[in-house]
C-alpha positions in Angstrom: -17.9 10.9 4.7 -20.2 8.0 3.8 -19.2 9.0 -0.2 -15.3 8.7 0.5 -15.6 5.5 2.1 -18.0 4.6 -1.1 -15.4 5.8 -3.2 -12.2 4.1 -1.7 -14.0 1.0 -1.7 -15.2 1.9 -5.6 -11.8 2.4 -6.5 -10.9 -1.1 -5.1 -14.1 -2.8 -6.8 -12.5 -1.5 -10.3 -9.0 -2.6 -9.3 -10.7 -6.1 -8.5 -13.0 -5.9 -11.8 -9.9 -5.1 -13.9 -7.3 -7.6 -12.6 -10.1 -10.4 -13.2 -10.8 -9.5 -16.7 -7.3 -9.1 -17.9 -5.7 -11.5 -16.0 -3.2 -8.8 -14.8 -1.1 -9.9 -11.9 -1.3 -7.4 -9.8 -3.5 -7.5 -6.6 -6.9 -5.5 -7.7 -6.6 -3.6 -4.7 -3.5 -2.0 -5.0 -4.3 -1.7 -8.6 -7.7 0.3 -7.3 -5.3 2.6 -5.1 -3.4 3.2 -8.0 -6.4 4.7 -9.5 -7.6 6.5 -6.7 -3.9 8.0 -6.3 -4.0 9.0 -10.0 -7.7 10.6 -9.1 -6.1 12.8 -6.7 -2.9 13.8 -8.6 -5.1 15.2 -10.9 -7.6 17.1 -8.4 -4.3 18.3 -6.4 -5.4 17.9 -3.3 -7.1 15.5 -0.8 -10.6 16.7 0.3 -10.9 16.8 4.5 -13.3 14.1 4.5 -11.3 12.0 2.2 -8.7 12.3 4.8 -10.9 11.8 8.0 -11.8 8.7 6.5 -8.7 7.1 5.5 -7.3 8.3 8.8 -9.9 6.6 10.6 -8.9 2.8 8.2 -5.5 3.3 9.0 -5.8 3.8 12.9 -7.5 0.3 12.4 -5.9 -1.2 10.3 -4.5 -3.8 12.2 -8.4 -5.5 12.4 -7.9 -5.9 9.2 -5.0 -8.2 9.5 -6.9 -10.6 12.3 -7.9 -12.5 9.4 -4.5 -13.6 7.5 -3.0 -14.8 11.1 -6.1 -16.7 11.8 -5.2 -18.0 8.2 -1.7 -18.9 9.1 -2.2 -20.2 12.5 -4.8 -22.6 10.8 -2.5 -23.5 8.2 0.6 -24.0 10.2 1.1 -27.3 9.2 1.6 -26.8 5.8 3.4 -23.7 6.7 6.4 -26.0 8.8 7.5 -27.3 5.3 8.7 -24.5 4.1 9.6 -22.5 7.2 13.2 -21.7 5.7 12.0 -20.3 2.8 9.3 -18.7 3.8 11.7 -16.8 6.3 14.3 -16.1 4.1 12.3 -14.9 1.9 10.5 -12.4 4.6 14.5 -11.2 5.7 15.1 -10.9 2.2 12.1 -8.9 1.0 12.4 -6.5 3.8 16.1 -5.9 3.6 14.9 -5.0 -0.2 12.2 -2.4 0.7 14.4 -0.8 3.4 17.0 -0.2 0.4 15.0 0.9 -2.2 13.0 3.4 0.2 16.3 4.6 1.4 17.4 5.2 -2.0 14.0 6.8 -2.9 14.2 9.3 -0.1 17.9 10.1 -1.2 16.6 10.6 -4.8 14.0 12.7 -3.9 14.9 14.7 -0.9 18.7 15.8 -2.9 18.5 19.4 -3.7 18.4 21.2 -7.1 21.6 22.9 -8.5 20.8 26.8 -7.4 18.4 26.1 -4.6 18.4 28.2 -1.3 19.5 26.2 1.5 17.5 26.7 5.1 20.0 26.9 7.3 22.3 30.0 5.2 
C-alpha cells in the first residue's frame, strides 16, 4: 500500500513540478490527479490497494482542511473587507457547480436510441 500512497503523492509532485515550470494556472495538484486519472483510464481499472488507500485519505480528509480555517481565522481581519464578495462569490460558485453537475448527470445518465430499459 506504501507504493500507492508513493504514487498518489508522485503524481501530485509532477502536477506541482509542471505548473511551476510552465507557469500553467492550474493548481499542480489537480493537475497531478489529472494524470493519475489518465494513468488509470488507460490500465482500466483501479488496483485494490490503490483503493484501500485513497479510501483511507478521503475518510480523513477533513484533517486536511484544519489548516486553511486556521488560515482564515488568523486572517479574519483582512477577510471583514471583503465579506460581501467573498460570500457572493461562495453562493455564486456553488449554485454553478450544483448546475453543471446536474446537467452532467442528465448528459450522461440519458439513454441511447435502441437501449433495453430495466423496468420492461
Amino acid at each position: 500500500m506504501l507504493n500507492y500512497l508513493t504514487l498518489i503523492f508522485f503524481c501530485q509532485l509532477v502536477g506541482e513540478a509542471f505548473v511551476a515550470t510552465t507557469g500553467l494556472p492550474v493548481p499542480g495538484p489537480v493537475l497531478g490527479m489529472v494524470l493519475l486519472f489518465a494513468g488509470l483510464s488507460i490500465r482500466g481499472s483501479i488496483p485494490k490497494d490503490l483503493d484501500t488507500v485513497s479510501g483511507a485519505l478521503l475518510s480523513n480528509l477533513s484533517l486536511l482542511f484544519v489548516p486553511a480555517g486556521t488560515g482564515i481565522m488568523v486572517h479574519l481581519s483582512l477577510l471583514a473587507g471583503d465579506g460581501i464578495a467573498v460570500s457572493v462569490a461562495l453562493v455564486i460558485s456553488t449554485m454553478a457547480t450544483i448546475a453543471v453537475t446536474g446537467l452532467m448527470m442528465q448528459a450522461l445518465t440519458r439513454k441511447k436510441p435502441g437501449s433495453v430499459d430495466d423496468a420492461e
